[in-house]
N, C-alpha and C positions, 0 to 999 in steps of 0.2 A: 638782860636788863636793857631796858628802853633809856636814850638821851631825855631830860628832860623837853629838848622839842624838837623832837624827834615827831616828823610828820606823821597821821593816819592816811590813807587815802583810802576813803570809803567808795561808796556804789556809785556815784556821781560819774566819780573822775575816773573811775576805772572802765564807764562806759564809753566816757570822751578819750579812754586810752584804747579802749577794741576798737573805736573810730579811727583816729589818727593809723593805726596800723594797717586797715582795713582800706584806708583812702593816698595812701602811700602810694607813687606810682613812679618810673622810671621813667623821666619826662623826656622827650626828646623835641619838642615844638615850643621854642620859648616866646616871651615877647622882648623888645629889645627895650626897655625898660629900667634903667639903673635900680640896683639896692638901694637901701637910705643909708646914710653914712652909718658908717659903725657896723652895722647891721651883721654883714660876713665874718668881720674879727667876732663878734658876739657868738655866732653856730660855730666856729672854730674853738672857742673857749669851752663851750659844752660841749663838743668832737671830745676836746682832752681834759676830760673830766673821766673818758671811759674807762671802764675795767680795761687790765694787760696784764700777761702774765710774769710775777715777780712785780708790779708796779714800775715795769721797764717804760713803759710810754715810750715805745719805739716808734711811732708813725712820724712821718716829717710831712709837712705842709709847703707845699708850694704855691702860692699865686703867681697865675700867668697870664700879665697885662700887654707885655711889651706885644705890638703889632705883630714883627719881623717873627719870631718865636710863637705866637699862633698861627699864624701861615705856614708856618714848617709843620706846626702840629698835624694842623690841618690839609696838606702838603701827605704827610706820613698814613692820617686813618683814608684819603684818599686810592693811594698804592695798596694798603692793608685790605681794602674793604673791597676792591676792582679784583684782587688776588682769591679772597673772601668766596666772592658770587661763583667765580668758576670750580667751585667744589661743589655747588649745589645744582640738581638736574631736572628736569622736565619743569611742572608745574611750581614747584619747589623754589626754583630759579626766581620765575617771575614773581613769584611772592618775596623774595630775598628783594627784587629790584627795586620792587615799590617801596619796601618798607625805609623809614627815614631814620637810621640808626646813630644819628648824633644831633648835637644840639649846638657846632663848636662854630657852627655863622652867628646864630644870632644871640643866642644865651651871655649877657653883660659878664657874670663873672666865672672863670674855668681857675680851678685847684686839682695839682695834681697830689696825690700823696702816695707816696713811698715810704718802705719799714727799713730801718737800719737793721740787720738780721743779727748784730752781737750787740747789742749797745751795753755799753758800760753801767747803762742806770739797770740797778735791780738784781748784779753781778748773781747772774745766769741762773737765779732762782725759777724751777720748773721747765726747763729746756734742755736736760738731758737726755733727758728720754725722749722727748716731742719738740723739739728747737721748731717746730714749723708753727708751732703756740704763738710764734711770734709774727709774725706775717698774720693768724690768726686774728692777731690782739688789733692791729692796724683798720683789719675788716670790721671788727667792731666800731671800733671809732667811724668808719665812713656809713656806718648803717647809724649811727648814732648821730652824725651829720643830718644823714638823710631824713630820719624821724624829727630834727628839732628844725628841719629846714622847715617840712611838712607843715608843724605844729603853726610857725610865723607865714604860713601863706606863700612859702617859696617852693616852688620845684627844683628836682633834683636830676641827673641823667648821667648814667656812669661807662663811659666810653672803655671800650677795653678793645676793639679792633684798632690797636696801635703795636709797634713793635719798640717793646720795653727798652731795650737798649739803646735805639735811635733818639725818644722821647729822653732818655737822660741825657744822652749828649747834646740835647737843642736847649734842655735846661740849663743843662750847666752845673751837674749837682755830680757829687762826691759818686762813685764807682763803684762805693759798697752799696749804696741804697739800691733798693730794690723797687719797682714803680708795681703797686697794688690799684691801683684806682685813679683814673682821668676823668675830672668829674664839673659839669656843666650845671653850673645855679644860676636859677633867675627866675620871673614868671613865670607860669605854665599858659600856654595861649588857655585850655581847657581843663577842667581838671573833670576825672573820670575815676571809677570805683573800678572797672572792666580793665584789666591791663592791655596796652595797645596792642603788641602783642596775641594777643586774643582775640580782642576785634577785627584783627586786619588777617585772621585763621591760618596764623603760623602756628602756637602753638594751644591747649586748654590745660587750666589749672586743675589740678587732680587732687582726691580729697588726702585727708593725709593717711598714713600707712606703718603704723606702730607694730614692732615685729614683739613679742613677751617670752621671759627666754625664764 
């Protein structure tokens, strides 16, 4: 039984939804551009709208303004990223060098988030068997970020050449949280359907590959 208004969403919007997914991109080249007020609390509110499993909403949100504490970040994916290149060989390499894998100079606003891995909300409905549901449920929320960033004209870039435990202790956050995603919003200088990636022939996206059992 349907709500009484309880949306349709016909052919329209479903085509502006294969768009929006389609033009989704993992920004790393921002412009330095402030948000409009409001604007970031607004895509953090529909972040925590997403599905979790048990309705745990285990993801924590962090905003990280202060100076001293991005310079450490940045400081950290630095070492991370220098350590990074020397596992990669020949050609490989110089394609690693060039590529510009964060956005933590110029992008106005960085959110870290992190999953509390027991949280009390949701008492532990659908985590016995699969507790890792929950770090799961987290990744939704930043892809659900990422999609409503998208939708408002903002890019998104999600750093992960960091070292999880360093990044909590430059925040300052609680020991059980666990850091899922380090993530760069703000303008995109360009925006592109080709993921950079691609372009710059690191790697090609492959069609998809359904196994039927």
């Amino acid at each position: 039984m349907r709500e009484a208004d309880a949306p349709i969403f016909g052919p329209a919007f479903q085509a502006e939804l294969d768009t929006l997914f389609r033009w989704r991109r993992d920004v790393r080249h921002f412009r330095r551009d402030p948000l409009s007020a409001g604007l970031l609390d607004r895509l953090l509110e529909i972040a925590n709208a997403s599905p979790s499993v048990g309705l745990s909403q285990p993801w924590r949100f962090v905003t990280v303004d202060d100076p001293a504490r991005r310079a450490a970040v940045r400081a950290d994916f630095e070492a991370c990223n220098a350590a990074a290149l020397t596992t990669q060989e020949g050609t490989r390499a110089a394609t690693y060098a060039r590529l510009k894998l964060a956005g933590l100079e110029r992008a106005p606003c960085h959110v870290a988030v992190f999953v509390e891995p027991d949280p009390d909300q949701g008492h532990g409905l659908g985590r016995r068997t699969m507790p890792e549901a929950v770090a799961y449920s987290a990744v939704i929320a930043v892809h659900t970020l990422w999609l409503a960033a998208r939708a408002h004209g903002i890019g998104l870039g999600w750093v992960s050449i960091l070292d999880p435990s360093r990044i909590r202790g430059i925040l300052d956050v609680p020991e059980t949280w666990q850091l899922v995603a380090y993530l760069c919003i703000g303008y995109a200088e360009t925006d592109a359907v080709i993921p950079e990636l691609e372009r710059e022939g690191w790697e090609n996206r492959r069609s998809i590959n359904v196994l039927a059992r």
